[in-house]
C-alpha positions in Angstrom: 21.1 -6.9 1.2 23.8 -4.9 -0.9 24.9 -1.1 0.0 27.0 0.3 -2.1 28.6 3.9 -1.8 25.1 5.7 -1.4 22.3 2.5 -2.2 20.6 0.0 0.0 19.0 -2.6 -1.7 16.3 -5.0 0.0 14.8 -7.1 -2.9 13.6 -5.2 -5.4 13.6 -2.1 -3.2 16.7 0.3 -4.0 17.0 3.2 -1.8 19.9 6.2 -2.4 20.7 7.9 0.6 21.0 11.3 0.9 18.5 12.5 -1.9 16.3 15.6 -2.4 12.8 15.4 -2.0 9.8 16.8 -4.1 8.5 19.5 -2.4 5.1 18.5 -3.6 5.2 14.9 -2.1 2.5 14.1 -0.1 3.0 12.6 2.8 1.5 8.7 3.8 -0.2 7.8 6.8 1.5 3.9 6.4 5.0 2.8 5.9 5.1 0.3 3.2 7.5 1.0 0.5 6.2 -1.8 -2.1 3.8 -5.1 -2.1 4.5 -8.3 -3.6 1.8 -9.0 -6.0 2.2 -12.5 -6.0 2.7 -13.0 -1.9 1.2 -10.4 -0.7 4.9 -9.6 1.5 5.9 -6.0 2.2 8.8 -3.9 2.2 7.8 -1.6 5.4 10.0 0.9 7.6 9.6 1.0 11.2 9.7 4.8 11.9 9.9 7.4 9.8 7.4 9.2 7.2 6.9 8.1 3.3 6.1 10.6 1.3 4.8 10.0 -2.4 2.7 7.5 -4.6 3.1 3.2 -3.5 5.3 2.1 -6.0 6.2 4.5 -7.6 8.2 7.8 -6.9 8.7 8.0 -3.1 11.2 9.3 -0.4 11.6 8.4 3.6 12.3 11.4 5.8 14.1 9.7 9.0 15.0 11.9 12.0 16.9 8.4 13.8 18.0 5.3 12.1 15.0 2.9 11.0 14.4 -0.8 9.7 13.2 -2.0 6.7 11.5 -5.4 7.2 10.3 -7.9 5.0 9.5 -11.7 5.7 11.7 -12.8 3.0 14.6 -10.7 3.2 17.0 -9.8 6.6 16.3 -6.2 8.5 18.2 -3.2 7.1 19.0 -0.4 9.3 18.1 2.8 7.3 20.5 5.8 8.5 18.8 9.2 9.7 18.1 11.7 6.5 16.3 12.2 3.5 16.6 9.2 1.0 15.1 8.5 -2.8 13.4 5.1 -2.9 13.0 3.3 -6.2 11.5 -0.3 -7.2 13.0 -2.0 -9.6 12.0 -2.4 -13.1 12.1 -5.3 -15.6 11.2 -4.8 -19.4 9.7 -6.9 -22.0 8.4 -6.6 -25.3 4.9 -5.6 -24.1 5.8 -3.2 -21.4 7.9 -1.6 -18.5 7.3 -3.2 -15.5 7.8 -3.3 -11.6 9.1 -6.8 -10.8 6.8 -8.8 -9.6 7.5 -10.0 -5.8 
């Protein structure tokens, strides 16, 4: 886990606190911020709504604090507010790519 002025990092999972939202988002019935491609793990909040596409541009709206679980990784407690969540990318010749978990 690293936070970092205004980041949280679980894994490949970076989220900035305190971020705008699309207005257009749609919100998700789940909670799962990414899936590991190769172990099938999850990045998933405990409250809250996600709004936006699986992997790629999302937000969390959070009303209380809530925590980001992942069997690999310790819990993070997520503060109350509206906060950007990105997945990190690694490049290679061929392509830009979400990392593979």
């Amino acid at each position: 886990m690293t936070k970092k002025n205004n980041v949280i990092r679980q894994g490949d999972v970076v989220i900035i606190l305190d971020q705008g939202q699309d207005p257009n988002a749609k919100p998700r019935r789940d909670r799962t911020l990414a899936k590991g491609e190769v172990t099938n793990h999850h990045h998933t909040l405990t409250a809250g709504t996600v709004y936006g596409t699986l992997g790629a541009q999302q937000w969390i709206v959070l009303d209380e604090p809530a925590e980001l679980v992942h069997q690999e990784h310790d819990t993070l407690t997520i503060p109350p507010g509206v906060h950007e969540v990105r997945i990190q990318r690694e490049y290679s010749p061929q392509e830009v790519r979400n990392v593979a978990d």
